[in-house]
NUMIDREN-881999 format. One record per residue (C-alpha): residue number from 1; x, z, y; residue in three letters. Coordinates in nm, 4 decimals. Last residue first. Layout:
+-----+----------+----------+----------+------+
| seq |       xx |       zz |       yy | type |
+-----+----------+----------+----------+------+
| NUM |        X |        Z |        Y |  ala |
...
+-----+----------+----------+----------+------+
END
This chain:
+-----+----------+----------+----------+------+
| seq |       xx |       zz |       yy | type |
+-----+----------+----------+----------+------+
| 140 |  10.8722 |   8.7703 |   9.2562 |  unk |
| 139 |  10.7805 |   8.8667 |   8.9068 |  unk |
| 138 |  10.4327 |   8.8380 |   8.7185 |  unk |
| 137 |  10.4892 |   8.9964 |   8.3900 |  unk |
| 136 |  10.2568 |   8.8217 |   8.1242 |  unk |
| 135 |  10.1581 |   9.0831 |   7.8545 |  unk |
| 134 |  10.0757 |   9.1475 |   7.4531 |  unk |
| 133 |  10.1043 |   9.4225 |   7.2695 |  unk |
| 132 |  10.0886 |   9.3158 |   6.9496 |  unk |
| 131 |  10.2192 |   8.9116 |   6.8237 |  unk |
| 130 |  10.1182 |   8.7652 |   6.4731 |  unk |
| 129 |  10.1906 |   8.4551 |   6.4792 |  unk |
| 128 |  10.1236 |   8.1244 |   6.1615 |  unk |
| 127 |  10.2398 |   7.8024 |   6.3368 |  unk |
| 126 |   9.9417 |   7.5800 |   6.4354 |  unk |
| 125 |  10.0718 |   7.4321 |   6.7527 |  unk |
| 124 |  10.1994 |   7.5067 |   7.1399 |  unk |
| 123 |  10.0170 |   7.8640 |   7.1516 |  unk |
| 122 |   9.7524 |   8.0194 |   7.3704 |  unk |
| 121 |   9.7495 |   8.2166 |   7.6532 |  unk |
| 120 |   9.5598 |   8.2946 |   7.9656 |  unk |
| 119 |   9.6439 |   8.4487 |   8.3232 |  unk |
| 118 |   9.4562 |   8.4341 |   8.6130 |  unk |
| 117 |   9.6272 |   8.5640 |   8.9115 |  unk |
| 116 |   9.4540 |   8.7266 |   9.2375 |  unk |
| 115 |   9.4645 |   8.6980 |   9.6035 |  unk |
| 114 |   9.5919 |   8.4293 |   9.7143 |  unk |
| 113 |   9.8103 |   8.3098 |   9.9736 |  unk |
| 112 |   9.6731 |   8.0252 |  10.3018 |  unk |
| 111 |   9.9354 |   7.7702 |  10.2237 |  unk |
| 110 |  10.0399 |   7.7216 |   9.8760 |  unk |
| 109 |  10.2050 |   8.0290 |   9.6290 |  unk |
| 108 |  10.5103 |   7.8971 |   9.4374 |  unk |
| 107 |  10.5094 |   7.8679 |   9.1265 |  unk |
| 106 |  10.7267 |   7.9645 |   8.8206 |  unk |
| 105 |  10.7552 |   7.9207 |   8.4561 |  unk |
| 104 |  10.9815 |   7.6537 |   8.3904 |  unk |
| 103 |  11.2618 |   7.8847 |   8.4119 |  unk |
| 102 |  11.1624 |   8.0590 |   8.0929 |  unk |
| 101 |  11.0820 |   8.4261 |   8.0623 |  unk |
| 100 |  11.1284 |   8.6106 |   7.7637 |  unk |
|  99 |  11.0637 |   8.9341 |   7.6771 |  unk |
|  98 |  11.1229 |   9.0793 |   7.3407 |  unk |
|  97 |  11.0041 |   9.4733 |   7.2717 |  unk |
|  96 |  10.9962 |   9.4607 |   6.8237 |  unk |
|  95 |  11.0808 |   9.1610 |   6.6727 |  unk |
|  94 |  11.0235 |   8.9068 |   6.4147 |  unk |
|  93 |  11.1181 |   8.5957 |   6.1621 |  unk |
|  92 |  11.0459 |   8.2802 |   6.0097 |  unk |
|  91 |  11.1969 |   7.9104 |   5.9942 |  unk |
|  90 |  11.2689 |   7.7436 |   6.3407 |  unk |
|  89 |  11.2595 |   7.9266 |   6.7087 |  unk |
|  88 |  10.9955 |   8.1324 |   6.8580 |  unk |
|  87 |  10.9829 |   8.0711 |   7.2555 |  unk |
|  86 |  10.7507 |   8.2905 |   7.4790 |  unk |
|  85 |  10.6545 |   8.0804 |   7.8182 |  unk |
|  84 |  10.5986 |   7.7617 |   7.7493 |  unk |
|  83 |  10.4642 |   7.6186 |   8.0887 |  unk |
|  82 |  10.0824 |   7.5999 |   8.2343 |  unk |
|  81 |  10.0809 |   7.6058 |   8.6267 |  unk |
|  80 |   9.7594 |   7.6047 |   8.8206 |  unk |
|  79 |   9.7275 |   7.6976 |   9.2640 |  unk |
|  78 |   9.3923 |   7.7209 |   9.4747 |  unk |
|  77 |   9.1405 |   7.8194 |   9.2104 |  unk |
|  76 |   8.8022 |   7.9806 |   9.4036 |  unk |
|  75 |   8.7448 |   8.3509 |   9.3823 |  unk |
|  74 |   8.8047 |   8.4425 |   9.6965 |  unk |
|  73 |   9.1512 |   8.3244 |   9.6997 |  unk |
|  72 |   9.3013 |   8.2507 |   9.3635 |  unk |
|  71 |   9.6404 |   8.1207 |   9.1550 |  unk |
|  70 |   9.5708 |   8.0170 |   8.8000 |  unk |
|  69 |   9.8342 |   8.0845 |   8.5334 |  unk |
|  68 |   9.8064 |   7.9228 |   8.2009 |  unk |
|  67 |  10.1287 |   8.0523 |   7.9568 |  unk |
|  66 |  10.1766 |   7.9067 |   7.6093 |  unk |
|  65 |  10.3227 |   8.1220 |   7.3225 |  unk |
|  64 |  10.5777 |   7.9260 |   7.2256 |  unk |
|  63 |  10.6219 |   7.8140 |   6.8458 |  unk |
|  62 |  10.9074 |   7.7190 |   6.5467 |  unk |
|  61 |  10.7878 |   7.8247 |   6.1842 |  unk |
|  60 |  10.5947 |   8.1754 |   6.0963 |  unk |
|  59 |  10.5812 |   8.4264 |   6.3165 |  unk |
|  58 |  10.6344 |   8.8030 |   6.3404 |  unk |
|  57 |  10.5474 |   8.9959 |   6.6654 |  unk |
|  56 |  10.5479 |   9.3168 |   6.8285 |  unk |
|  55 |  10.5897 |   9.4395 |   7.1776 |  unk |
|  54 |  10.5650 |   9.1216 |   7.3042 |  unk |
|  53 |  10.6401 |   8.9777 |   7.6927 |  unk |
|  52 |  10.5903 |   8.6901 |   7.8654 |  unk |
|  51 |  10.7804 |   8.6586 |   8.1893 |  unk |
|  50 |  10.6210 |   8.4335 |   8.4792 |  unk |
|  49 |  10.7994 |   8.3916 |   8.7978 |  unk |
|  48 |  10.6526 |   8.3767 |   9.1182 |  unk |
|  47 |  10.7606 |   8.2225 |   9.5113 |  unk |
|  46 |  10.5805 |   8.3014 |   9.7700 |  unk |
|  45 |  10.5320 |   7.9934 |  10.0104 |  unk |
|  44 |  10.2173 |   8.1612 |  10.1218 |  unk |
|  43 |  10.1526 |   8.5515 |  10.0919 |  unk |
|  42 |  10.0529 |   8.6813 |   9.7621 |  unk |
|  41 |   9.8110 |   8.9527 |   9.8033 |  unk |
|  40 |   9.7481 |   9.0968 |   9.4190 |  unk |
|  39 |   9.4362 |   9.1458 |   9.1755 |  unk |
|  38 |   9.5636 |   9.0736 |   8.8399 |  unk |
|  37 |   9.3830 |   8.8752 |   8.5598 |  unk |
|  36 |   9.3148 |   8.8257 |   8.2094 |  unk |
|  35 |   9.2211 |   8.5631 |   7.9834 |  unk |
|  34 |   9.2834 |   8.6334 |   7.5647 |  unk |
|  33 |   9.3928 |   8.3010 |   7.3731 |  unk |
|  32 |   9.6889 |   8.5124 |   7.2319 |  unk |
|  31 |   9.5890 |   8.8612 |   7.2110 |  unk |
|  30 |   9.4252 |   9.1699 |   7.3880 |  unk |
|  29 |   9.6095 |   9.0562 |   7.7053 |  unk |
|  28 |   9.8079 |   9.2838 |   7.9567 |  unk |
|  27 |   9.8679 |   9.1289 |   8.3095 |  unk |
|  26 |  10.1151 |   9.2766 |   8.4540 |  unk |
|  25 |  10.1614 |   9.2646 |   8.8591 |  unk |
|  24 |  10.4505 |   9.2998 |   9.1103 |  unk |
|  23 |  10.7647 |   9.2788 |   8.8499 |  unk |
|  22 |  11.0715 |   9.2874 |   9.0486 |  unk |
|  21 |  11.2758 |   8.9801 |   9.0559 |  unk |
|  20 |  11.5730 |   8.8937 |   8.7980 |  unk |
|  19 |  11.4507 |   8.5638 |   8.6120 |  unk |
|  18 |  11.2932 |   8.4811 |   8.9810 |  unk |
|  17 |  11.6141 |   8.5466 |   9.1595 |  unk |
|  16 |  11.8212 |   8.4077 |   8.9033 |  unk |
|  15 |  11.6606 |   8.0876 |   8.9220 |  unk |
|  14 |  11.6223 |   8.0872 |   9.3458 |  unk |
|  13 |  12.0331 |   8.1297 |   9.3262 |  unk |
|  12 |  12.1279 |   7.8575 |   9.0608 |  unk |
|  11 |  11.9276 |   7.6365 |   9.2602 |  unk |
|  10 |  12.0137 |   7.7381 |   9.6291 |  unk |
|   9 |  12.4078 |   7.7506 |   9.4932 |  unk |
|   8 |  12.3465 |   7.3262 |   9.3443 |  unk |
|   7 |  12.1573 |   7.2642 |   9.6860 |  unk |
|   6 |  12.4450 |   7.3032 |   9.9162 |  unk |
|   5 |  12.6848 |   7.6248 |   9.8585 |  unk |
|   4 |  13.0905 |   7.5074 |   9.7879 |  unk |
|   3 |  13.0694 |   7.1423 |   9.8467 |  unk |
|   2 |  13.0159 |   6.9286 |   9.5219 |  unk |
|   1 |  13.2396 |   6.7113 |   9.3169 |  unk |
+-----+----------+----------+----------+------+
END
């Protein structure tokens, strides 16, 4: 048994934060495998969350669209994080406005902040997708 707060509340607390934080930056991407970036001050020990969102897609057999963020200050990497960030489950189907962001896509910004995010997808395996409108939500 646990004490009422302690590190089980901070958990459950810094996951719904990040799942429910505002949006500071979108990064809109012409498809899968396209890079793009934001130009944002994050101050150290930030902490981000990652939503992927679709305005359209149909697929083909269980997938995640992959998420590969880079973290920068003056133009040099200082932070990476690659998580599965847009799950399609088993057989076949589609949907019109899904986002999803998984816990597992998150970062916190090191010591000395950044200044922009670099954002490129790609997906987990061969699976036939076809996904429009296209974006990674940068929440904090």
């Amino acid at each position: 048994m646990h004490k009422p707060g302690g590190p089980y509340l901070t958990c459950l607390l810094f996951g719904a934060l990040l799942a429910c934080g505002k949006t500071v930056a979108t990064v809109r991407l012409a498809g899968v495998g396209a890079t793009g970036e934001a130009r944002i001050a994050l101050a150290a020990g930030a902490d981000l969350g990652f939503a992927v969102h679709a305005d359209k897609y149909s697929y083909s057999g269980p997938n995640h669209v992959m998420v590969h963020a880079e973290l920068l200050r003056g133009g040099s990497v200082v932070q990476t994080m690659t998580c599965a960030g847009f799950e399609l489950e088993g057989g076949a189907g589609s949907g019109c406005g899904a986002t999803h962001q998984s816990s597992e896509c998150s970062m916190t910004v090191p010591p000395g902040g950044a200044d922009t995010v670099r954002v490129k997808t790609s997906l987990e395996n061969d699976n036939e997708l076809s996904i429009e409108g296209l974006e990674v939500r940068i929440k904090q």
